[in-house]
C-alpha positions as CSV (number, residue, x, y, z in Angstrom):
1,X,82.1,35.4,15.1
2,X,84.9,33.9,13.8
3,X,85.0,31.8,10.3
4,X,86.8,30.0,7.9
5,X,86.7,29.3,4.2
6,X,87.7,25.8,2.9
7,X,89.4,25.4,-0.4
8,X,90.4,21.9,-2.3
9,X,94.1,22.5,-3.3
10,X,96.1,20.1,-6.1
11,X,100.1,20.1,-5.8
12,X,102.8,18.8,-7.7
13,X,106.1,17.8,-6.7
14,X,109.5,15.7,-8.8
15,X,111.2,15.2,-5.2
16,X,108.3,13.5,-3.0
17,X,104.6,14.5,-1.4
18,X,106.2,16.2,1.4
19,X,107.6,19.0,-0.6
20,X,104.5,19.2,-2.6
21,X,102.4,19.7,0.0
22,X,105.2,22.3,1.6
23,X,105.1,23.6,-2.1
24,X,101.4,24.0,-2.4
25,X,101.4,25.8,0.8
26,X,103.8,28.2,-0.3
27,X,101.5,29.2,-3.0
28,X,98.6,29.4,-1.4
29,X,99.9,31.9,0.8
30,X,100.7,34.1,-1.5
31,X,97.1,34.9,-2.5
32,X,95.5,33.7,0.5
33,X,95.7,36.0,4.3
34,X,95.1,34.1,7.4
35,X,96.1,30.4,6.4
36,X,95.2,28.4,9.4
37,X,95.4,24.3,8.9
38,X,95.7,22.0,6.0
39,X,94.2,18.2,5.5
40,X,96.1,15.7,3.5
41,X,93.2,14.8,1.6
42,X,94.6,11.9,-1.0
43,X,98.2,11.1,-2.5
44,X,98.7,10.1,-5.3
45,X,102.3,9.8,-8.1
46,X,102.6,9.3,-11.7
47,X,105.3,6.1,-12.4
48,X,107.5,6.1,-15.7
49,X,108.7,2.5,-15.4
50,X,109.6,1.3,-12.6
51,X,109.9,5.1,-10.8
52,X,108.0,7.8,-9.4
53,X,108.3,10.9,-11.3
54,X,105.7,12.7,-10.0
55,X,104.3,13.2,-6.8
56,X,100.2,14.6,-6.1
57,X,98.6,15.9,-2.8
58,X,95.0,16.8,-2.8
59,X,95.0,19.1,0.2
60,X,91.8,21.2,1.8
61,X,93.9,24.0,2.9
62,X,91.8,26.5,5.8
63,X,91.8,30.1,6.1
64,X,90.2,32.6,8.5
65,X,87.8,35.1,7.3
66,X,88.6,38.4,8.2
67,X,85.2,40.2,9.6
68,X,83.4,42.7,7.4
69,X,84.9,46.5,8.1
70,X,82.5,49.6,7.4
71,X,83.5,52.8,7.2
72,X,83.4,55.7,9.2
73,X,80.9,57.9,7.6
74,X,83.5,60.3,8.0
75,X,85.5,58.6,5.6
76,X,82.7,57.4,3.3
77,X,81.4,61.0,2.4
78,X,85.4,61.8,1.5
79,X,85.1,59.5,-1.3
């Protein structure tokens, strides 16, 4: 059976959404095995003036669940 788990993701980015969400990828990759899609859930920026100085993504970012493993009872009387 094959599965997924579904978590709700907020990056940050000073260049533009785009590299936050490529950003917030990155990082969730690094803790996270099996990344499998991501959904643009809502962008948002913060404006100083009359300029964006900070761009948001809210992403739901997908990963597959690896299948439960048992061990041999071979190895489980070793430990």
């Amino acid at each position: 059976m094959n599965s997924e788990k579904h978590i709700k993701v907020t990056g940050y980015s000073n260049v533009s959404w785009k590299d936050a969400i490529v950003k917030t990828i990155e990082e969730a990759a690094k803790t996270l095995s099996n990344l499998s899609n991501v959904t643009v859930l809502e962008q948002r920026a913060n404006i100083s003036g009359d300029k964006i100085v900070e761009y948001m993504v809210d992403l739901d970012i997908s990963f597959k669940i690896e299948p439960f493993q048992t061990q041999p009872e071979d190895e489980a009387d070793n430990m």
